[in-house]
TORVO-754872 format. One record per residue (C-alpha): residue number from 1; x, y, z. Coordinates in Angstrom, 2 decimals. Layout:
// TORVO-754872
k / u / v / w
NUM / X / Y / Z
...
This chain:
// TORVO-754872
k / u / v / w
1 / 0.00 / 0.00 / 0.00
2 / 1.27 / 3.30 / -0.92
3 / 2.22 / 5.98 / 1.42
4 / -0.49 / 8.19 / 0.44
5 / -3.22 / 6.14 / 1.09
6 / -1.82 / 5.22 / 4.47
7 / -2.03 / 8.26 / 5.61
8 / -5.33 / 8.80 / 3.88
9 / -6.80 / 5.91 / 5.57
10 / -5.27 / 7.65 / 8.94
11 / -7.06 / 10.51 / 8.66
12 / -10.63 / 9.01 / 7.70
13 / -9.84 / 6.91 / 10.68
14 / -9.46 / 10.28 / 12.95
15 / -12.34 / 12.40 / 11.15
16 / -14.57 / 9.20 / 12.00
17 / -13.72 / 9.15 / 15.35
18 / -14.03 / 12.27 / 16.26
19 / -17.35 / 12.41 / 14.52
20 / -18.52 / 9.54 / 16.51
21 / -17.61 / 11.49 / 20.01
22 / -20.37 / 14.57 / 18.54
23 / -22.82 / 12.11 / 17.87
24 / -22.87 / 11.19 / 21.93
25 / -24.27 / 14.39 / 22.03
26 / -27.32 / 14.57 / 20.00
27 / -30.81 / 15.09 / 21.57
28 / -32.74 / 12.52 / 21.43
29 / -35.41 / 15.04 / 20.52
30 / -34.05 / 15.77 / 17.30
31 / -33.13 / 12.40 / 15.63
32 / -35.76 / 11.16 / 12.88
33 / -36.11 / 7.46 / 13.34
34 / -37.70 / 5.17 / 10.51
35 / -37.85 / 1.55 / 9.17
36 / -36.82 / 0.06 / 5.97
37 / -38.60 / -3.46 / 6.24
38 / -37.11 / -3.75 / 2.75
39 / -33.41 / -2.53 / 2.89
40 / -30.67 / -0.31 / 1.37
41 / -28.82 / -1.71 / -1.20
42 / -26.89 / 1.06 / -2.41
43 / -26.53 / 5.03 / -1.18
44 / -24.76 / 5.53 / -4.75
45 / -27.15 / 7.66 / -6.71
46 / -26.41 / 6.10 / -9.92
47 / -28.38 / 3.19 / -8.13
48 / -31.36 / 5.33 / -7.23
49 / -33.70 / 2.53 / -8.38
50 / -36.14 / 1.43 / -5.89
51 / -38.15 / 4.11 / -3.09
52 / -35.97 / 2.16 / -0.46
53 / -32.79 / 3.60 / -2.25
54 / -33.70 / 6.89 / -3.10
55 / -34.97 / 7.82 / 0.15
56 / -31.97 / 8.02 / 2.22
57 / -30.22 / 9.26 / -1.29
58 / -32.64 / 12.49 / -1.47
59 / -31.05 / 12.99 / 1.89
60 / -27.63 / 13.30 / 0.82
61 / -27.77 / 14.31 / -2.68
62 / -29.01 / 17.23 / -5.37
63 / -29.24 / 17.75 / -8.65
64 / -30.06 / 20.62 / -10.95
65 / -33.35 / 20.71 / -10.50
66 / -36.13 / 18.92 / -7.83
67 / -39.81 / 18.75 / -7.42
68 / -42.41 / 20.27 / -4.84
69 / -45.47 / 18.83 / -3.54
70 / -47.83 / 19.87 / -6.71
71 / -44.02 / 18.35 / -8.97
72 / -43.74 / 21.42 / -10.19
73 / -40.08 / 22.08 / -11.26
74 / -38.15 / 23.96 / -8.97
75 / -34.55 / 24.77 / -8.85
76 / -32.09 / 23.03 / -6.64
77 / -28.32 / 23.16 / -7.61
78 / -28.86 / 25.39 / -10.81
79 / -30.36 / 28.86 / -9.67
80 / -32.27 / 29.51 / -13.23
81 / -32.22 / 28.12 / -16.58
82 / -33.36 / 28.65 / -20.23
83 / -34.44 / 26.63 / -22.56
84 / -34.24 / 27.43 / -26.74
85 / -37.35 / 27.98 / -29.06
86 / -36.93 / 24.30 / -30.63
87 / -37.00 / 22.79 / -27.29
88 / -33.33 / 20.95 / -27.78
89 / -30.93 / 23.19 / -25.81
90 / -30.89 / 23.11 / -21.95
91 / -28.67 / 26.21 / -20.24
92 / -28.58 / 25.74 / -16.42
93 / -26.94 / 28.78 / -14.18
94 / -25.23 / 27.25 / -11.13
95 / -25.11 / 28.30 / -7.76
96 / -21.77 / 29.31 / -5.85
97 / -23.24 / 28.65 / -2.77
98 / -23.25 / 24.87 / -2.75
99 / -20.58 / 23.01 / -1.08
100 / -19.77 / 19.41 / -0.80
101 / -19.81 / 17.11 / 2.68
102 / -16.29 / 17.01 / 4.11
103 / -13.74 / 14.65 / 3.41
104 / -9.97 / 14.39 / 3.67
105 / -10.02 / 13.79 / 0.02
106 / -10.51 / 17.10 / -0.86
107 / -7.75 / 17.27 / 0.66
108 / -7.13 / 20.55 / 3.22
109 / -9.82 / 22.64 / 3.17
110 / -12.08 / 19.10 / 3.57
111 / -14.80 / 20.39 / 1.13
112 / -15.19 / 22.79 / -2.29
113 / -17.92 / 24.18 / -4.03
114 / -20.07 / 22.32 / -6.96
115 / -19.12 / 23.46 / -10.43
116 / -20.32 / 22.50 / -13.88
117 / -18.01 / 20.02 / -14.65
118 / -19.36 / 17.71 / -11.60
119 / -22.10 / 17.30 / -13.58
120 / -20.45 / 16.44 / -16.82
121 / -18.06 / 13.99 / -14.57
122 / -21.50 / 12.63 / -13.31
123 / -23.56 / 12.29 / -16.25
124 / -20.79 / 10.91 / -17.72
125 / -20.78 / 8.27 / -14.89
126 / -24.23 / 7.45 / -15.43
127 / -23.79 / 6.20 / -19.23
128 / -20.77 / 4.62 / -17.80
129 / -20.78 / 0.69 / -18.90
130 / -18.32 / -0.44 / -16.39
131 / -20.62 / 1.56 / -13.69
132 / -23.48 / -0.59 / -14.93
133 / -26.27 / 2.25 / -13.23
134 / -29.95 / 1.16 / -13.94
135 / -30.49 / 4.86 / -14.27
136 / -28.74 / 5.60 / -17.93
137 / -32.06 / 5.90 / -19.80
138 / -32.17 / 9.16 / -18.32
139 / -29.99 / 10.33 / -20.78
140 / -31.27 / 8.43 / -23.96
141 / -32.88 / 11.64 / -25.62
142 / -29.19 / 13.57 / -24.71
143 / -26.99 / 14.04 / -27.86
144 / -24.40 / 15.97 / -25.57
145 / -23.58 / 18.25 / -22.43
146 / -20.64 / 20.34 / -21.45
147 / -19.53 / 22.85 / -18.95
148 / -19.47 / 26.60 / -20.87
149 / -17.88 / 28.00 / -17.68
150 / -17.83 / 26.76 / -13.63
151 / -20.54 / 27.58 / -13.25
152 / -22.61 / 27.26 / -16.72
153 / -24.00 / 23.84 / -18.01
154 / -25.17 / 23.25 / -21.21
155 / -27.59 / 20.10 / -22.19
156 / -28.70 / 19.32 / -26.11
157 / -31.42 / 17.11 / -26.48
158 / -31.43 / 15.01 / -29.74
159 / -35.11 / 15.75 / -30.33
160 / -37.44 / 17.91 / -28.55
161 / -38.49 / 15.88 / -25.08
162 / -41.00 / 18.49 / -22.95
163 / -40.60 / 16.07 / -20.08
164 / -36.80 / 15.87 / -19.85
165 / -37.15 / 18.37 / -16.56
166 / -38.95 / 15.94 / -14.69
167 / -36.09 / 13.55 / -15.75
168 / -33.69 / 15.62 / -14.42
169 / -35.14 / 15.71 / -10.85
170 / -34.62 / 11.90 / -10.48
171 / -31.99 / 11.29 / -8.17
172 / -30.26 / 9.63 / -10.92
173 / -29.33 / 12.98 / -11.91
174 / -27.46 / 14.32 / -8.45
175 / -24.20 / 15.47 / -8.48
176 / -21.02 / 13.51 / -7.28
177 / -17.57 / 14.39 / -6.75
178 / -14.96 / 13.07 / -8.66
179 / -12.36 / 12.67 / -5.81
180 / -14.71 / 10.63 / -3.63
181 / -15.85 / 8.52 / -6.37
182 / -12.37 / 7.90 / -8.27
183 / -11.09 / 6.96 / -4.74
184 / -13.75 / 4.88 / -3.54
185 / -14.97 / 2.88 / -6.47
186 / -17.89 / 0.95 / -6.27
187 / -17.38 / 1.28 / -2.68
188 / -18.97 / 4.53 / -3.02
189 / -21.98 / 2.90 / -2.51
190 / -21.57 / 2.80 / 1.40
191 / -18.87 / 5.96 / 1.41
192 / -21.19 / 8.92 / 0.17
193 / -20.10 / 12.09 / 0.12
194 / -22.88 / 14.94 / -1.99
195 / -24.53 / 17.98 / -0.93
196 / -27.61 / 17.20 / 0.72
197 / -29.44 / 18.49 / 3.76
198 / -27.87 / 15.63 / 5.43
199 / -24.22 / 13.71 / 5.61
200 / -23.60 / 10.39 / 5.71
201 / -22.62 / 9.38 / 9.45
202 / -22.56 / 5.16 / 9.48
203 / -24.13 / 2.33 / 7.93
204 / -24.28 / -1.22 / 9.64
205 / -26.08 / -2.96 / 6.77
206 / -28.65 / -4.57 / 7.60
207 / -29.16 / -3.04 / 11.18
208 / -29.12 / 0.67 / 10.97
209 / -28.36 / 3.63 / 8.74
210 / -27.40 / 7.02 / 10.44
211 / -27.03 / 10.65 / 8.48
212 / -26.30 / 13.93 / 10.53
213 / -27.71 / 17.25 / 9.84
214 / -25.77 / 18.96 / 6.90
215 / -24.92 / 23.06 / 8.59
216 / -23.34 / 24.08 / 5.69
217 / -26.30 / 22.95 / 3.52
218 / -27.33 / 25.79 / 0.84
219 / -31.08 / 26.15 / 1.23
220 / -33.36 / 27.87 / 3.12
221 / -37.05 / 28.27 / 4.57
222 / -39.74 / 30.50 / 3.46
223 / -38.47 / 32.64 / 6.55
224 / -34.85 / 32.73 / 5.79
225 / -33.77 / 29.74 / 8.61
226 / -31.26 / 27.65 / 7.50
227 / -32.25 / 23.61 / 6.24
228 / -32.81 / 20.78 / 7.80
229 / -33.69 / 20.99 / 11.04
230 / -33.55 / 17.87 / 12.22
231 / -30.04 / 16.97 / 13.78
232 / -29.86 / 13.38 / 12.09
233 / -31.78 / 10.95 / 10.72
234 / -31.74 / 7.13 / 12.07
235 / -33.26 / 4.21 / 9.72
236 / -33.48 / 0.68 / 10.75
237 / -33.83 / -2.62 / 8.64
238 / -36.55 / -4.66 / 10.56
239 / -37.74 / -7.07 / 7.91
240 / -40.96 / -7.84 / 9.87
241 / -43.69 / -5.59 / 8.68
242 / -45.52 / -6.53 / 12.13
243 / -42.53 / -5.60 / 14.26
244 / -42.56 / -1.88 / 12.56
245 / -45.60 / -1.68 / 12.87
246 / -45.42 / -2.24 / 16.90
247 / -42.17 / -0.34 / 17.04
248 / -44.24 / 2.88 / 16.01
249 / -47.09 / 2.55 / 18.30
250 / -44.62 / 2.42 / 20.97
251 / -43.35 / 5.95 / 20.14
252 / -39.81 / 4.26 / 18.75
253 / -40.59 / 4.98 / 15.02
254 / -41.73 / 8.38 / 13.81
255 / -43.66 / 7.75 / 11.04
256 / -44.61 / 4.37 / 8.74
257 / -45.23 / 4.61 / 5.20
258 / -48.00 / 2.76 / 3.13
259 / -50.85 / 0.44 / 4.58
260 / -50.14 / -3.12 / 4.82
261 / -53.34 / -5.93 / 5.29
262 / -51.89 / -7.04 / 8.37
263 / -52.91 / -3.80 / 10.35
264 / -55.16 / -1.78 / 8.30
265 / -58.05 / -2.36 / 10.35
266 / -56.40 / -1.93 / 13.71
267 / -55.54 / 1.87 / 11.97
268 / -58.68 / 2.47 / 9.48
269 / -62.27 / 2.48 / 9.96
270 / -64.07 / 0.58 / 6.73
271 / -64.22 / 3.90 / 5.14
272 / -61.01 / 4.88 / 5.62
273 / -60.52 / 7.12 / 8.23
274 / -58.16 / 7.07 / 11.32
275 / -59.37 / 4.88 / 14.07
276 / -61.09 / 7.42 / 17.24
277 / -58.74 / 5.42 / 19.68
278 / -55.52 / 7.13 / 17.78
279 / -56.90 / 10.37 / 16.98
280 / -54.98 / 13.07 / 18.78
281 / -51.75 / 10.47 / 18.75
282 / -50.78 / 10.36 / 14.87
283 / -51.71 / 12.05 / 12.44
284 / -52.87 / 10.39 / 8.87
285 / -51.38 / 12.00 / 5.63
286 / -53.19 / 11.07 / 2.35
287 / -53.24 / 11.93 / -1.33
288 / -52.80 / 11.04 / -5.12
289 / -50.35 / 8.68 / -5.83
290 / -48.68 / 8.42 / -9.03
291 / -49.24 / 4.73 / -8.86
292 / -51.27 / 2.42 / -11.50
293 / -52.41 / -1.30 / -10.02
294 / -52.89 / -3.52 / -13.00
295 / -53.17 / -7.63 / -14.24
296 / -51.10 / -7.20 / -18.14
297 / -51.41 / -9.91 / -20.73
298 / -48.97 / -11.16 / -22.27
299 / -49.72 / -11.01 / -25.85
300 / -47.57 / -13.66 / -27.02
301 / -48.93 / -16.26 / -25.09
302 / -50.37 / -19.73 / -26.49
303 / -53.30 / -19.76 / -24.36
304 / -55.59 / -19.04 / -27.20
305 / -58.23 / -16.67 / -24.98
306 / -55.16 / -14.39 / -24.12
307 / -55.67 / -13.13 / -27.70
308 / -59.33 / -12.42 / -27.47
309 / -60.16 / -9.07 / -27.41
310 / -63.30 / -9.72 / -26.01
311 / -62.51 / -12.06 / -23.35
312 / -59.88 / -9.15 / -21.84
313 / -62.87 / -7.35 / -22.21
314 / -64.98 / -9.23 / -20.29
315 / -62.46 / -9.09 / -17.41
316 / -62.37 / -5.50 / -17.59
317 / -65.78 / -5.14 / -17.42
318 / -66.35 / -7.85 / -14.95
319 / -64.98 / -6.88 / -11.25
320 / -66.38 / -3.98 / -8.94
321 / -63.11 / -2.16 / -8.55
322 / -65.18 / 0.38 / -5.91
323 / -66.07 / -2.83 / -3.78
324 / -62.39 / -4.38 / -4.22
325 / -61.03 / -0.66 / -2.57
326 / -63.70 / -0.93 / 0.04
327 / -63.25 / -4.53 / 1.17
328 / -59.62 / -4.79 / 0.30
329 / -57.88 / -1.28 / 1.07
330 / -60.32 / 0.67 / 3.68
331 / -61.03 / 2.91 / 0.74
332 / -57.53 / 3.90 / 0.28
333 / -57.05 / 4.36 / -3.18
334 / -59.23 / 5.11 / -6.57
335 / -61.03 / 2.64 / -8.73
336 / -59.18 / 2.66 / -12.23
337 / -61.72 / 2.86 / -14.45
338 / -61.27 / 5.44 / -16.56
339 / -58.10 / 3.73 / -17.92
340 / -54.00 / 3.48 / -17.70
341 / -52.99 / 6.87 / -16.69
342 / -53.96 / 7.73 / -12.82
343 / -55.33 / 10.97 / -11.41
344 / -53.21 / 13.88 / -11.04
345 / -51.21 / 13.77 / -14.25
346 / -52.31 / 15.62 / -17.52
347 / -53.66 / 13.40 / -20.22
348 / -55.41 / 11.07 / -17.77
349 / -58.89 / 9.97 / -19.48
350 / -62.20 / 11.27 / -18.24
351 / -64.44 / 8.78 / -20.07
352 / -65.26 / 5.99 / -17.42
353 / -66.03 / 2.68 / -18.72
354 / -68.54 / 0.44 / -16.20
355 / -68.93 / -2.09 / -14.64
356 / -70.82 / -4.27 / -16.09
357 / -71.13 / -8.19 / -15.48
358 / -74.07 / -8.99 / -17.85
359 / -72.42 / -7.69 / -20.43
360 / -68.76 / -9.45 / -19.30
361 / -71.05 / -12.74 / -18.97
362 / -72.20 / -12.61 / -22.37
363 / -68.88 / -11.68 / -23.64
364 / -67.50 / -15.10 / -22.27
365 / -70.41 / -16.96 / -23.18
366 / -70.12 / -15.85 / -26.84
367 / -66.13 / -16.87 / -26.49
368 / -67.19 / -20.69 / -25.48
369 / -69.81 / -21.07 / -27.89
370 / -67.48 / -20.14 / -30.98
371 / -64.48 / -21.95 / -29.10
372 / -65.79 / -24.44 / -27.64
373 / -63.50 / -24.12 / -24.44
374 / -64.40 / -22.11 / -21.10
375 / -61.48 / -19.72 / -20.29
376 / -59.01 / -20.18 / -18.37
377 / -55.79 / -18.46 / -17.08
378 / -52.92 / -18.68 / -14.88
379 / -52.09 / -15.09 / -12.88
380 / -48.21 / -14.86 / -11.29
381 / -48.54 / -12.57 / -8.26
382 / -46.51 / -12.31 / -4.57
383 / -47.86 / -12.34 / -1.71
384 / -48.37 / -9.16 / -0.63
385 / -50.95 / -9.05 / -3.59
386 / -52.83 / -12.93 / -2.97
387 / -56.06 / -11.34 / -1.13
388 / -56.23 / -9.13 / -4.45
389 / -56.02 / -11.65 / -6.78
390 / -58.06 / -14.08 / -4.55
391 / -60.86 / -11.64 / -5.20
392 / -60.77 / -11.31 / -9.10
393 / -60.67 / -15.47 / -8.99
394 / -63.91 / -15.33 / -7.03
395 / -65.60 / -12.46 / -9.29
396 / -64.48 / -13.77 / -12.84
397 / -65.50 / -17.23 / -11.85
398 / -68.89 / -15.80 / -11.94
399 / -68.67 / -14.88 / -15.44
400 / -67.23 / -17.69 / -16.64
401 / -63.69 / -17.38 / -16.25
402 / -61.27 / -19.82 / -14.06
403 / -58.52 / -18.32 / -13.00
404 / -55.40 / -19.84 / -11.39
405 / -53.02 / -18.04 / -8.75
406 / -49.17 / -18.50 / -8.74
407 / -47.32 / -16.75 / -5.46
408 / -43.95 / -15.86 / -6.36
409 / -41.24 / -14.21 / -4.70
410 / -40.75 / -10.58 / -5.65
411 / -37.43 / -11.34 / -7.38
412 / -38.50 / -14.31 / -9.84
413 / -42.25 / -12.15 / -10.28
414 / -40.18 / -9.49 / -12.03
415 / -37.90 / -11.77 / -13.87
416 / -40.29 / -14.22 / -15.44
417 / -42.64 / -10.61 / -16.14
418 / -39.31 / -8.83 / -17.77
419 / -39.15 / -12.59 / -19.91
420 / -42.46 / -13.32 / -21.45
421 / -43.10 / -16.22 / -18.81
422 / -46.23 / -15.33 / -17.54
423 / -49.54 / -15.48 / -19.41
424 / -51.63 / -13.16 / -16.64
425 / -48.98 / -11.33 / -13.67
426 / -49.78 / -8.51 / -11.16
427 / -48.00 / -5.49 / -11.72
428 / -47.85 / -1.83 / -10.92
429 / -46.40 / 1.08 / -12.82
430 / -44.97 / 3.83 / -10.20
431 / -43.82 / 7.46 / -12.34
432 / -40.59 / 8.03 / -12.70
433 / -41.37 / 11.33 / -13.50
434 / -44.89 / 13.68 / -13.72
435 / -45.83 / 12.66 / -17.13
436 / -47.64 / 10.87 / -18.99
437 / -45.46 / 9.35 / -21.35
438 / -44.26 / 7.91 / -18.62
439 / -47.19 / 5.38 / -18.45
440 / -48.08 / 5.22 / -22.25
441 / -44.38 / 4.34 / -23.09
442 / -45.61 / 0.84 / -21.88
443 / -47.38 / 0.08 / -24.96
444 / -44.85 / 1.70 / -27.41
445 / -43.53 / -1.32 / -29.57
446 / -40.19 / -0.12 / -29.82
447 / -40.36 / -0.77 / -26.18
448 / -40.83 / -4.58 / -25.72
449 / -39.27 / -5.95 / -22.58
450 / -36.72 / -7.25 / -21.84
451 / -35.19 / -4.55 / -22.96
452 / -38.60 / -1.73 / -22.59
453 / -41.52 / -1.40 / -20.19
454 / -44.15 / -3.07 / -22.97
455 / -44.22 / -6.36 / -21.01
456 / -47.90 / -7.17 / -22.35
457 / -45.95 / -6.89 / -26.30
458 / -48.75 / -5.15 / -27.32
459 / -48.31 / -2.96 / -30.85
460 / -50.70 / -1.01 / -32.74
461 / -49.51 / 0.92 / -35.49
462 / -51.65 / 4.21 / -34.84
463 / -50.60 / 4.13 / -31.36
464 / -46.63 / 4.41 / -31.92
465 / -47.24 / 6.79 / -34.60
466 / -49.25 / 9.11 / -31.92
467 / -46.47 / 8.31 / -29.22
468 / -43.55 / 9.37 / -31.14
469 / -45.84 / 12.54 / -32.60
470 / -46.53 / 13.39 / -28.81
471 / -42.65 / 13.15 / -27.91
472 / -41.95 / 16.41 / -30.05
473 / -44.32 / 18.04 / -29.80
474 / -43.93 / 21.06 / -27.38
475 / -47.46 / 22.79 / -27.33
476 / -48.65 / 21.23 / -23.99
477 / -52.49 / 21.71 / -24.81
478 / -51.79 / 19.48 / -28.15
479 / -49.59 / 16.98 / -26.31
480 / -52.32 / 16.40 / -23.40
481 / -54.57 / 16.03 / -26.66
482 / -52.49 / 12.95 / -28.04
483 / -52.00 / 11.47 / -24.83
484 / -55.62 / 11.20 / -24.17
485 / -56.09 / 9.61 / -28.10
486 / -53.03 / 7.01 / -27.37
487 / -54.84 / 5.94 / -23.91
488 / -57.76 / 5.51 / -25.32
489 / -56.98 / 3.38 / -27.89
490 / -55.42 / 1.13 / -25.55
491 / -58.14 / 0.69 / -23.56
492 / -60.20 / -0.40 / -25.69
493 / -58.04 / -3.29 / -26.73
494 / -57.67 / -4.16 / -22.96
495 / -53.51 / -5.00 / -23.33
496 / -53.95 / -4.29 / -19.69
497 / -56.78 / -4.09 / -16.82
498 / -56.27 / -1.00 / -14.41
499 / -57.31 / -1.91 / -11.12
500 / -57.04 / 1.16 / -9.01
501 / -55.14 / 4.05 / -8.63
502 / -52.63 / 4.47 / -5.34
503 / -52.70 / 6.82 / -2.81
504 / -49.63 / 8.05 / -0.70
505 / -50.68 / 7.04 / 2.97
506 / -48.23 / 8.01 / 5.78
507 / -48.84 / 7.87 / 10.11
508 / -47.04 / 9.94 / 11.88
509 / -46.32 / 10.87 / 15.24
510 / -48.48 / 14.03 / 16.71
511 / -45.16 / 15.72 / 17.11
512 / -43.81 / 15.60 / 14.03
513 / -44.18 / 18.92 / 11.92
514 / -43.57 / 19.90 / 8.35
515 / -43.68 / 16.68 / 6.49
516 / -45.18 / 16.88 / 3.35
517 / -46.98 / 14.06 / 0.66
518 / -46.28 / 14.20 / -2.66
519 / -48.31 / 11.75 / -5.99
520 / -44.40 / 9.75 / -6.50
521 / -44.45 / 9.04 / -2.55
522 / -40.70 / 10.91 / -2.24
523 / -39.85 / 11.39 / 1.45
524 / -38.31 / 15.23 / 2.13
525 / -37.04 / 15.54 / 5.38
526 / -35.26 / 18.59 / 5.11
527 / -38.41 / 20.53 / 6.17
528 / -39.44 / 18.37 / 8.94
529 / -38.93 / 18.70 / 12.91
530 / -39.92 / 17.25 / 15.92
531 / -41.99 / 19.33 / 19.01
């Protein structure tokens, strides 16, 4: 080992230590505790992949440009930008203002500011094949970038792509330094250093994750105070959903995210709202969720009434979604019947189709007297999903239909969905960014998984021509006017059968202020604090 990185090593030694002697001294009062029944695998954000992931990475890291509530675009690292008359050149100003987290690797001032050329360095990084990051499709529609000046950064877009701002606010996106990563390698993953409201403190995988309140951190409050104001946040990995779920009503855990069967009574009344025994104890945050529930087809399957039109019909038509939220979710959540793309985006339909079992009945009835066979399917699901699938077995089966349930693990579900091995599978389609190409890109041909979102493989000519008319075309009114066309023609050839439309559910402690819900479910802590 070379002398250098001896002494290097020394030094991250000492920093840690003496970093380790402040945190004795946090109040209690002050530390935001959570559980991650699902684990961090990474804290790189060139791995920001999964909610568990970006999370604790929206902690650390920025990018150019971030979100609100409402996802309207608002600046983060870049102050202002512009954007040309032909929609294909991005100029972002920078901020001077914005500092790294310390490390002896900057060597002895411990820190320096952001300048344009971290985010070439990190873009770069993220088409990087040797860095193998799930998130280079961000950049697909980018024919180049560059740095005009420190603090200048220049984007051209290959074709015009009016939702490549939302892109940007992925955490994908955030900015890295280049003397952290080039040291570190894919180490980096557990040795982040960005700019966040928050630095990285210590990791024990699979026990706890700690990050300590960022005071150099660059943004500030309606009122002028300085973000976060938390002193540190504290996340656990308790795999037991029913262990989290006691850990909070014990006071231990500040807030739990989602609504899981196994204690949604014990919180909810049947129509939804907080129990009287907790009221004036937590508090119940609820809104739109950018979150599609569906059951896809795949196309290419040889069961023979997969490629009825009328038999995916017949499905569609034959379930009460508004009874399956009521009995299933506590009325958490909307019934998806007015097609693929949920409430709250642009482009969403506004035609409701019903439901309507006589007519699904003779649908299927029709099918067996032409086919002479009663039909019959297979649907792949995991477990967290059976009770839902349990009920569309017991409602198709009287119309006519049989259908089969496979549990899976969540691993092999995606895998075998990804490969064409599944003739019926549960699935859900979260945005990765506010708009609605997000969700029709899953019936674009050119998109045909493995390698694309279309897992169904369904194509339609007049579709992919409106799709790829829709990605250039910048007048927003005409846009929402082609996504509504391209929606609607898929659902009326039924490639897929919304079931409902997510809501963002949190419960939180009565003393914890300032957190906010947003329709992609993105936790911001930098506004939050604790009475």
């Amino acid at each position: 080992m070379q002398k250098k990185e001896v002494v290097l090593k020394l030094i991250c030694l000492i920093v840690l230590f003496l970093s380790c002697k402040q945190s004795e001294k946090i109040n209690d009062d002050f530390i935001f505790r959570y559980n991650e029944y699902r684990n961090v695998t990474s804290l790189d954000p060139a791995f920001a992949r999964n909610p568990q992931n970006i999370w604790p990475i929206n902690q650390l890291f920025n990018g150019l440009v971030q979100l609100d509530k409402n996802l309207s675009i608002q600046p983060e690292i870049a102050s202002s930008w512009t954007i040309s008359q032909d929609g294909l050149t991005y100029v972002f100003s920078l901020r001077k203002d914005v500092f790294f987290h310390s490390s002896p690797l900057f060597g002895q001032k411990s820190t320096r500011s952001v300048v344009a050329a971290d985010f070439v360095y990190s873009f770069d990084r993220l088409k990087d094949p040797s860095v193998a990051s799930p998130g280079g499709w961000v950049l697909q529609q980018v024919e180049s970038y560059k740095a005009i000046d420190e603090h200048t950064f220049l984007i051209q877009l290959k074709k015009p792509f009016p939702a490549f701002l939302g892109l940007l606010s992925m955490r994908y996106c955030a900015v890295v330094p280049h003397e952290v990563v080039s040291h570190f390698g894919s180490s980096f993953r557990s040795n982040p250093i960005g700019t966040g409201p928050f630095y990285f403190k210590r990791w024990d995988e699979n026990v706890k994750l700690v990050l300590r309140k960022n005071i150099h951190y660059f943004e500030l409050d309606k009122q002028g105070q300085k973000l976060p104001y938390l002193e540190a946040i504290a996340i656990q990995f308790i795999p037991d959903i029913q262990s989290e779920f006691m850990l909070f009503l014990q006071g231990k855990l500040d807030f739990i995210n989602s609504l899981d069967a196994s204690y949604k009574d014990e919180l909810l009344t049947p129509k939804g709202a907080l129990q009287p025994k907790y009221k004036g104890r937590l508090n119940m945050l609820k809104g739109p969720y950018l979150n599609t529930e569906y059951i896809g087809f795949y196309l290419n399957a040889k069961n023979p009434a997969i490629q009825s039109k009328a038999i995916r019909e017949a499905i569609n038509l034959g379930f009460d979604r508004k009874l399956m939220i009521s009995y299933l979710r506590n009325n958490i959540g909307y019934p998806a019947n007015q097609g693929f793309i949920p409430k709250g985006l642009k482009g969403s339909s506004t035609t409701p189709y019903p439901y309507d079992v006589e007519k699904a009945r003779a649908l299927v009835t029709n099918y067996i007297e032409k086919s002479g066979e009663k039909p019959s399917f297979t649907i792949a699901t995991d477990a967290n999903y059976l009770d839902l699938c349990e009920y569309l077995q017991r409602e198709l089966q009287k119309i006519g239909i049989d259908l089969k349930i496979e549990v899976m693990p969540t691993a092999s579900l995606r895998q075998a969905k990804s490969s064409g091995k599944l003739e019926l599978f549960r699935a859900s389609w979260i945005a990765d960014y506010p708009d609605a190409e997000n969700y029709l890109s899953l019936f674009y041909s050119n998109n045909f998984s493995p390698n694309g979102p279309n897992y169904t493989h369904y194509e339609n000519p007049k579709f992919d021509a409106l799709y790829r008319e829709a990605l250039s075309t910048l007048s927003e009114p005409l846009r929402i006017k082609r996504y509504r066309q391209m929606d609607s023609i898929a659902n009326t050839e039924h490639p897929i059968i919304p079931l409902y439309y997510d809501q963002v559910i949190r419960f939180v402690q009565n003393n914890i202020e300032g957190m906010e819900i947003n329709p992609i479910n993105l936790l911001v802590l930098k506004t939050v604090s604790k009475k």
